[in-house]
C-alpha positions as CSV (number, residue, x, y, z in Angstrom):
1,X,0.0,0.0,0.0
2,X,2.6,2.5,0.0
3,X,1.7,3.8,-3.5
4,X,-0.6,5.7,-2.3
5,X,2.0,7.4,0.4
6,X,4.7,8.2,-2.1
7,X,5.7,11.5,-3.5
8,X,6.1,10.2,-6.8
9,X,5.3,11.7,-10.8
10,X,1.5,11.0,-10.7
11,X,1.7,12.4,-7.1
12,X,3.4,16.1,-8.8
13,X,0.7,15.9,-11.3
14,X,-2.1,15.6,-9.4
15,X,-1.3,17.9,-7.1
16,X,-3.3,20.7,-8.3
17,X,-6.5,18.8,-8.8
18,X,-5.9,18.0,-5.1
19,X,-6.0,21.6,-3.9
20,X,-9.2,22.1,-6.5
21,X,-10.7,19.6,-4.5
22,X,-9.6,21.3,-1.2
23,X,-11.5,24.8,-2.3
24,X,-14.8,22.5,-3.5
25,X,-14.5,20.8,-0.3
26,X,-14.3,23.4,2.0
27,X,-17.1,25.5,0.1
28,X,-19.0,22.7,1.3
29,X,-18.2,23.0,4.3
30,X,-19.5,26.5,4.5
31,X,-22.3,25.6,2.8
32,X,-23.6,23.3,5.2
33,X,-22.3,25.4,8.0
34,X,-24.8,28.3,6.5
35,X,-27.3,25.7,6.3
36,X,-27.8,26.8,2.6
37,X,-27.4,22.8,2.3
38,X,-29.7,20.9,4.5
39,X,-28.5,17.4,6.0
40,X,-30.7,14.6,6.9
41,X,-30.7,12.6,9.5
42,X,-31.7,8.4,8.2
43,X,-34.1,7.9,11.2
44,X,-31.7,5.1,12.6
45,X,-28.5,4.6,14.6
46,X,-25.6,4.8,12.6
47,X,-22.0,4.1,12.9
48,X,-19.2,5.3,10.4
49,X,-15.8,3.8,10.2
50,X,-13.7,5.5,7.8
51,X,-11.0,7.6,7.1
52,X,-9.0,8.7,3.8
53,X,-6.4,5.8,4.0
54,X,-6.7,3.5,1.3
55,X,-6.3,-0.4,2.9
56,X,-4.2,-1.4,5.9
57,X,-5.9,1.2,8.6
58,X,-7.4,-1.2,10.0
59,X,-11.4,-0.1,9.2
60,X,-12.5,-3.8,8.2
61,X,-11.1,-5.4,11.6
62,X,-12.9,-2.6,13.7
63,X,-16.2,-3.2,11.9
64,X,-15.9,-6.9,12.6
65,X,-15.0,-5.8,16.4
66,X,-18.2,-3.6,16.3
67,X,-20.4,-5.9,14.9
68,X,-19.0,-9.2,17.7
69,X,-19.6,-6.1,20.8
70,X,-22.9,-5.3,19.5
71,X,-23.9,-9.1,19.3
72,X,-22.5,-9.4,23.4
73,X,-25.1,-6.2,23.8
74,X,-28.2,-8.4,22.0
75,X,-27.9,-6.6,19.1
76,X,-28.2,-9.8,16.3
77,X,-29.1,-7.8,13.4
78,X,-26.3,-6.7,11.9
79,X,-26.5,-3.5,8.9
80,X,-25.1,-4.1,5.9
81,X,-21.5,-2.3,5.1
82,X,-21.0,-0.5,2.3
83,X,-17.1,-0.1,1.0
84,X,-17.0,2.3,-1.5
85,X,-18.5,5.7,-1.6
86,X,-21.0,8.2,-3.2
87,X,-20.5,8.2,-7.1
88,X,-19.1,4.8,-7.3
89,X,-21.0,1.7,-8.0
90,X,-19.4,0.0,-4.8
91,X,-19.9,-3.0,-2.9
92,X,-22.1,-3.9,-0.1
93,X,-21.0,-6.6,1.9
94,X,-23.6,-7.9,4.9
95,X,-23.2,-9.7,7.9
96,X,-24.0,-13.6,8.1
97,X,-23.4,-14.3,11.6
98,X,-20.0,-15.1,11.7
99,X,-18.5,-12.5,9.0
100,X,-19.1,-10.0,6.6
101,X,-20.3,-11.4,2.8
102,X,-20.6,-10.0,-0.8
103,X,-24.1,-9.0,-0.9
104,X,-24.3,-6.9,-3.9
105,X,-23.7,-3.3,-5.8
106,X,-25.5,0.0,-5.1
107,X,-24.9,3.9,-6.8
108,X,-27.0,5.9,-4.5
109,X,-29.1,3.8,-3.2
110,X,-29.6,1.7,-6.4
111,X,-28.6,-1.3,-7.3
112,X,-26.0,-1.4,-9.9
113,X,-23.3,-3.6,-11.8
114,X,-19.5,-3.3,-12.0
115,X,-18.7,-3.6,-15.9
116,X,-17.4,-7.0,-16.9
């Protein structure tokens, strides 16, 4: 995983997409903070592991973790986990009792298919 830590070529080159990104970012950010963008809240508990590392943080593991403490609590039905994020067709794996499973494919909401 450390491609995605070095300072390399692609790194250089990217770099000012990055701090476009940064501005659109925070302009969200202030946009929410205005309340000129309204959030929703989904009407259940939630729980969000995640963080902008790319594999080996650990975020799998901790989910696991969650899911056994939540089980010791009486808490047997388990949500489903989505890896991936919003504008990606990304995977949603769910929990059979003993470990998370490929369930299937969702783009907001929706169920969708990777390209073959």
């Amino acid at each position: 995983m450390k491609f995605w830590t070095r300072r390399g070529a692609i790194a250089w080159l990217l770099w000012p997409a990055s701090l476009v990104f940064r501005v659109l970012v925070l302009g969200r950010r202030v946009l929410y903070g205005m309340r000129w963008l309204k959030s929703a809240h989904p009407g259940i508990p939630v729980i969000v592991v995640g963080n902008l590392t790319v594999g080996g943080s650990g975020k799998t593991p901790l989910v696991i973790w969650i899911a056994e403490f939540l089980k010791t609590r009486g808490v047997n039905n388990m949500p489903d986990m989505s890896i991936g994020g919003p504008g990606f067709c990304f995977l949603v794996v769910r929990w059979n009792g003993k470990a998370y499973v490929k369930n299937r494919f969702e783009y907001e909401g929706k169920r969708c298919s990777l390209p073959r």
